[in-house]
Structure formats: structure tokens, C-alpha cells
C-alpha positions as CSV (number, residue, x, y, z in Angstrom):
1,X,15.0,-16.3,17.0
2,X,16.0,-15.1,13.4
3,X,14.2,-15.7,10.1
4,X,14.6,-14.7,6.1
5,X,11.8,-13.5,4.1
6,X,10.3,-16.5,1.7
7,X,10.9,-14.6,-1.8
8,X,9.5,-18.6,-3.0
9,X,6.2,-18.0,-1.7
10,X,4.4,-16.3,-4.8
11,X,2.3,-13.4,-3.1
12,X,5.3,-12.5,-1.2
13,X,7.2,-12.1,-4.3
14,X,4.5,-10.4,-6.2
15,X,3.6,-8.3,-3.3
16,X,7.3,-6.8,-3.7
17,X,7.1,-6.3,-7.4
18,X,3.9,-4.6,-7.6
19,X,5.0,-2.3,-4.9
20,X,8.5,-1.7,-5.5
21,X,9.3,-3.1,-9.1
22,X,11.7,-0.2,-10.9
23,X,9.9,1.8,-13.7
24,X,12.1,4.3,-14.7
25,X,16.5,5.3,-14.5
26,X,16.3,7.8,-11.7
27,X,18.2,6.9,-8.1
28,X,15.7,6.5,-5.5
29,X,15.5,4.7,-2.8
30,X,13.1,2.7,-0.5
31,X,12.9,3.6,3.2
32,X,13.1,0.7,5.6
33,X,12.6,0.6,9.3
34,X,12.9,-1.9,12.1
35,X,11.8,-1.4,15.6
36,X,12.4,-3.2,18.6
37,X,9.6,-4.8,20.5
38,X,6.6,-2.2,21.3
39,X,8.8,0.5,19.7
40,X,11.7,0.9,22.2
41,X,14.5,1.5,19.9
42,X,15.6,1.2,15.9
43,X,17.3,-1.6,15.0
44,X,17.6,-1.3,11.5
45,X,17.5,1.4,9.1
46,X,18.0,1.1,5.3
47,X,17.8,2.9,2.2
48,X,18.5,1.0,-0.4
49,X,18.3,1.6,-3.9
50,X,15.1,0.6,-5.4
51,X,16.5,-2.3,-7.9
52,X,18.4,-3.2,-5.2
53,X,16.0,-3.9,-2.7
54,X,14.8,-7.5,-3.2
55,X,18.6,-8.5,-2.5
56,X,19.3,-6.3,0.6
57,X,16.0,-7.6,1.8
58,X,16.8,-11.0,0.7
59,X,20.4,-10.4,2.9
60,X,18.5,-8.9,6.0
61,X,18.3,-11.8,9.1
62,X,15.1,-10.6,10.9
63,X,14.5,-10.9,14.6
64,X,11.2,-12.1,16.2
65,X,11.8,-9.8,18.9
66,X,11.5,-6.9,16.2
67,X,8.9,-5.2,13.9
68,X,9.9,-4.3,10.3
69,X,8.5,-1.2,8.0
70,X,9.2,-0.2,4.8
71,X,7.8,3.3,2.7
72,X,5.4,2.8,0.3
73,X,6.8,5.5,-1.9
74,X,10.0,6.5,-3.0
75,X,12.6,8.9,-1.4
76,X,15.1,11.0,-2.7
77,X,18.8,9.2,-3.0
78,X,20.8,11.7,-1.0
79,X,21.0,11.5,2.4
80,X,17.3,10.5,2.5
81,X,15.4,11.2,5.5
82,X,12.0,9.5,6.9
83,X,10.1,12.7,6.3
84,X,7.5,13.7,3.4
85,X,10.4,16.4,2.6
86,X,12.6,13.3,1.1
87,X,10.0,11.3,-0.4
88,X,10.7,12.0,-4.5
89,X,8.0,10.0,-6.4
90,X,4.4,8.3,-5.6
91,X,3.6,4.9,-6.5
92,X,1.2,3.4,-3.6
93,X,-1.9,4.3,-1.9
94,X,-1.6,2.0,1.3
95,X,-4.9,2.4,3.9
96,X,-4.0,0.9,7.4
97,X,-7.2,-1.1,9.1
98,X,-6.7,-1.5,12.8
99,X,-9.1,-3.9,14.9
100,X,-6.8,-2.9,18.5
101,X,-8.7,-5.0,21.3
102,X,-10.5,-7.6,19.3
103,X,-10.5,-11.1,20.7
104,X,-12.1,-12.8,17.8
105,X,-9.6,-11.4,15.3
106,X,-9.6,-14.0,12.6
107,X,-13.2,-13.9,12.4
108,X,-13.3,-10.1,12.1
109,X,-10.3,-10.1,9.6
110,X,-12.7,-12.3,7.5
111,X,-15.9,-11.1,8.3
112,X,-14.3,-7.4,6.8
113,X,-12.8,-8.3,4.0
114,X,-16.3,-10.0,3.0
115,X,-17.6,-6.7,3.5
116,X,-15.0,-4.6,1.9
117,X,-15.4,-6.7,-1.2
118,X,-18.9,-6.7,-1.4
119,X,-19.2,-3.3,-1.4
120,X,-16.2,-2.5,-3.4
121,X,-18.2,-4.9,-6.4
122,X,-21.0,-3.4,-5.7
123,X,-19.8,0.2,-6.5
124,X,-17.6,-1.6,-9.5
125,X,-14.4,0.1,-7.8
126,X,-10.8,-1.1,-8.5
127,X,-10.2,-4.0,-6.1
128,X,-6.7,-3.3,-4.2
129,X,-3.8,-4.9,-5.4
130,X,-2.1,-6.1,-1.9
131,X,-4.2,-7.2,1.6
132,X,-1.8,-7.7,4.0
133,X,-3.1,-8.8,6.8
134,X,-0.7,-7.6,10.0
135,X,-1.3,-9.5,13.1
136,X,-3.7,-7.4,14.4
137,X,-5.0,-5.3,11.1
138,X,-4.9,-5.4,7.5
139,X,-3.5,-3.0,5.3
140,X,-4.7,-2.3,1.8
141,X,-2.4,-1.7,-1.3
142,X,-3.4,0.4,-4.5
143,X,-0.2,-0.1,-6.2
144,X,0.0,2.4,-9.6
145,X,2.2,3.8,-12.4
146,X,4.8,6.0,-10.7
147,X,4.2,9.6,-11.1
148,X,6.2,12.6,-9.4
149,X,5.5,14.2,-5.9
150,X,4.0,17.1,-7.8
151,X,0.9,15.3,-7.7
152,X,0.4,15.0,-4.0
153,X,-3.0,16.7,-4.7
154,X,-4.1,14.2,-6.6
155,X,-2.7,11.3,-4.7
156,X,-3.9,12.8,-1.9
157,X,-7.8,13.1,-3.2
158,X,-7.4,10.0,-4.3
159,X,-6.4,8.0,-1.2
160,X,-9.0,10.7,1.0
161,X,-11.7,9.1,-0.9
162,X,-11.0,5.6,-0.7
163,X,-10.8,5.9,3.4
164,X,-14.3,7.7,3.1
165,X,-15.7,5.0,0.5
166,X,-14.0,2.3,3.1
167,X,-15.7,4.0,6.4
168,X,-19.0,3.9,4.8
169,X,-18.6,0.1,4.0
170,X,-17.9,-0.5,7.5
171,X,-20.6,1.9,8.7
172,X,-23.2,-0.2,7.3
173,X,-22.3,-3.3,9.3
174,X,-22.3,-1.9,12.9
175,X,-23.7,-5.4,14.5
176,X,-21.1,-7.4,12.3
177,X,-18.2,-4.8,13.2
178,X,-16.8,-3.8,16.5
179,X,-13.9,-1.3,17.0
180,X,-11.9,-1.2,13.2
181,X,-10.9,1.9,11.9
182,X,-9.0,3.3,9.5
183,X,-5.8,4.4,11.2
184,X,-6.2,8.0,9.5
185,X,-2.7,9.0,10.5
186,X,-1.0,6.5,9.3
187,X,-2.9,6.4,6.1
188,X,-2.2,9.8,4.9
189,X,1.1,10.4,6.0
190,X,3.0,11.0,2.7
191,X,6.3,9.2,4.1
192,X,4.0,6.8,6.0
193,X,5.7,3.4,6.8
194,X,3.6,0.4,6.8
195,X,4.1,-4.1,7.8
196,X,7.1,-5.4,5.3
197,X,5.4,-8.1,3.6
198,X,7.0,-11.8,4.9
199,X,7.9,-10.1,8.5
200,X,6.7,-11.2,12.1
201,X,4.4,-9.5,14.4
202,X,6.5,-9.1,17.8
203,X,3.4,-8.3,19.8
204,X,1.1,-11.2,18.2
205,X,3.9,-13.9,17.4
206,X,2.2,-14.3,13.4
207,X,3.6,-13.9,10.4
208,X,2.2,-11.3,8.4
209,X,-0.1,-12.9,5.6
210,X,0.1,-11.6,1.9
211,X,-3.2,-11.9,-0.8
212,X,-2.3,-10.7,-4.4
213,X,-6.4,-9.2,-5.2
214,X,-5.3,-7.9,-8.4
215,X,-2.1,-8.9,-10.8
216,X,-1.8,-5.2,-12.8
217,X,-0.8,-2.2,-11.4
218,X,-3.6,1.0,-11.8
219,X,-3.1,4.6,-13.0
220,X,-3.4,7.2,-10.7
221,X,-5.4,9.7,-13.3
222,X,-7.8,7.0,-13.6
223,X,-8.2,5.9,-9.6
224,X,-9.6,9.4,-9.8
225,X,-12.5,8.8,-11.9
226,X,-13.7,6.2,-10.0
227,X,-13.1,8.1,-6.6
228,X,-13.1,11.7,-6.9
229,X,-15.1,13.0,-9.9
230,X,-19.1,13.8,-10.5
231,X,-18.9,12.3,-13.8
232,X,-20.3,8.8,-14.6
233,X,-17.7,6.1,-13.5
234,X,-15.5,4.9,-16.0
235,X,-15.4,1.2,-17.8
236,X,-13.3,-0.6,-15.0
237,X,-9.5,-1.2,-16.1
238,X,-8.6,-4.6,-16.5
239,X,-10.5,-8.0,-17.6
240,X,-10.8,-8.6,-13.6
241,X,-13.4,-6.1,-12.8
242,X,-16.6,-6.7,-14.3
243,X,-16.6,-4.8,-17.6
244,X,-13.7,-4.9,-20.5
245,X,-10.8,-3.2,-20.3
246,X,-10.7,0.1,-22.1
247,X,-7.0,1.8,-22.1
248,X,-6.6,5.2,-20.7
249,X,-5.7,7.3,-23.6
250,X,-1.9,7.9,-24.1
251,X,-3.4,12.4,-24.1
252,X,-4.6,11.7,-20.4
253,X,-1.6,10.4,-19.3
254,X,0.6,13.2,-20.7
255,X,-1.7,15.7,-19.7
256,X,-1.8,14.9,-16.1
257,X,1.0,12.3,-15.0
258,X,4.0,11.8,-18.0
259,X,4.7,15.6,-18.4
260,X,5.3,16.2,-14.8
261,X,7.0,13.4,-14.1
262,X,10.0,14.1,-11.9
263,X,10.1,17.5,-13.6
264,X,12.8,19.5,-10.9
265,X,13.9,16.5,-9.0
């Protein structure tokens, strides 16, 4: 059986334009992957361009009998290859939740995402932008500003440290919990693939389900101060975390994101 992606369904859409909305006039491209069944072959592979990827998406008929992946950063536009060589600017922290084995998985699904965001309030962090739940997972989306691959240190702290802030949130609810873990792998992997949003689950016959947590994307200079520094935590960034807003100033920005970005691509 065949199927389209429902672009009418709002998360969906706004999944995609958090994600993968264009921000700048450089060619790069989006890495999409399709497997067949439990990984016995490809079955698609595209690269589009990345303001053209709503309509190739939008053109794609998808197979039941399939699983479909897509980069969550950018790759270079020629002759891109699905290594962390070709991957040419950052724009999404993604950390991949499996729960393998569990019979109950609805309940569980629930029972950690009550967790997560308990915790997450708790420590006043940045909610994620995207849940996605999988099938048999969920996968959490920190979509922010696109910077250059230069700052893999940074994006790499970054995401480190919201996997460790995650494993001690599930830590504490051992009873509640059973086997989930952060697919550590899959996580970190700078060309990392992860569920397309709107696609089927071969293995679990579901459709992946899409939550929009929070409307604005972040800015990776200021993830850090919530995650990575000994400093007192900064005023949360939008009207949807507890405190006002307060802008990052435009000096921060330069000194660490704007004046490297895509500098030698």
C-alpha cells in the first residue's frame, strides 16, 4: 500500500518548517533515505535542495512496506554523501528515545514524556521544539538558527548535555521506567538520520505522530547557557517558558555564530 504525507495536518507542516525552513541563499541540500522493511535494501535516496524539499516530499508516494529518514542538518550541494564529511551547516539537535521490547508502549510513551516535562520545567530548560513519536520511540527536536559546521564543538556540547540532563530525568523514575534509552549513537552522529515526520512505521504498522512543544526556533549560543556553562541560567527565551523573553544581544551572536557562518564553504 502507498500513501502521501498530510502537509494539511498543522504539526506536520510546522514540524517541516521549523526543521527545514530556508534561512539563508547558499545551495544545500537535505539528505533523505528510505529503507526497505527491517533494513534490507534502499529504496529511495534524495537530496534535494532545501527550498525545494516540501514539494519533492509532497511528490514522493511512500510504501508501507518501507521506512523513511531524513538528515537533520544540512549537506553540501555537490555530490553529497551521507557522511559527517558532506554535512555543511547545523540547524537541529535531534535525541533518539528507544523503549525496544516494551509491551505497554503507549503508556510508557506517556508516562515519559510526563517525566521529561516535569523535569525540564523544573530546571526552567528550553522545551524541545518537535516530539515525534516513532512507533516504538520518540525523538526530540531542538530546532535553532543555522550556524556553520565550524561549530561542531559547540553543537556537540550542547546536544552531550541535553542526553545527560535527559538520562538523569529518566534515572530518577526507575519503578515508572523500564528499558528506554537514549540511542547514544544515533544521537550524536553528525550526519545522523532520524523518522520523516508524516511516515509509517514498517515494523509497527503506525504512523508516526508529530507534537509542535514550542512555535520559535532557539539559538545555539544561548542553548549553551542553559546546558553547558557554570554561570547562573539565563532568563528563558520566549514568552513560553516561564520568565519574559530577553533577546540575545546582536554582539553574542556575531561573536560566536554570524562571523563564522559558512566562512570556507
Amino acid at each position: 500500500m502507498s500513501y502521501k504525507i498530510d502537509f494539511t495536518q498543522k504539526d506536520i507542516k510546522k514540524a517541516y518548517d521549523l526543521a527545514f525552513g530556508r534561512e539563508n541563499n547558499f545551495d544545500e541540500r537535505i539528505y533523505i533515505l528510505g529503507l526497505k522493511g527491517e533494513e534490507e535494501g534502499t529504496c529511495l535516496k534524495k537530496t534535494p535542495l532545501i527550498q525545494d524539499l516540501k514539494k519533492e516530499i509532497h511528490d514522493i508516494t511512500f510504501k508501507k512496506n518501507a521506512n523513511y529518514y531524513i538528515g537533520a542538518n544540512t549537506f553540501v550541494s555537490k555530490s553529497p554523501k551521507h557522511n559527517n564529511d558532506s554535512v555543511f551547516g547545523l540547524r537541529n539537535i535531534v535525541v533518539d528515545i528507544d523503549f525496544h521490547g516494551i509491551p505497554d508502549f503507549e503508556a510508557k510513551v506517556l508516562e515519559l514524556e510526563k517525566i521529561l516535562n516535569e523535569y525540564w520545567t523544573s530546571k526552567e530548560y528550553p522545551i524541545w521544539n518537535i516530539l515525534c513519536r516513532t512507533g516504538r520511540g520518540i525523538q526530540l527536536w531542538w530546532c535553532f538558527s543555522q550556524c556553520s559546521r565550524k561549530l561542531r564543538f559547540l553543537y556537540d556540547n550542547v546536544k552531550k548535555a541535553i542526553i545527560e540532563e535527559i538520562n538523569n530525568a529518566m534515572s530518577e523514575y526507575p519503578i515508572t521506567l523500564d528499558n528506554e534509552q537514549v540511542d547514544q549513537s544515533a544521537s550524536m552522529r553528525l550526519s545522523g538520520l532520524y523518522r520523516l515526520f508524516g511516515t509509517y512505521h514498517s515494523k509497527v504498522k503506525k504512523f508516526t505522530n508529530v507534537k509542535i512543544m514550542h512555535g520559535q526556533k532557539y539559538d545555539l549560543n544561548i542553548l549553551k547557557t542553559y546546558f553547558i556553562t557554570d554561570k547562573p541560567v539565563a532568563k528563558p527565551l520566549h514568552s513560553k517558558l516561564k520568565h519574559k523573553t530577553k533577546k540575545p544581544s546582536c554582539r553574542l551572536k556575531l561573536d560566536l555564530t554570524t562571523r563564522l557562518l559558512y566562512r570556507d564553504h
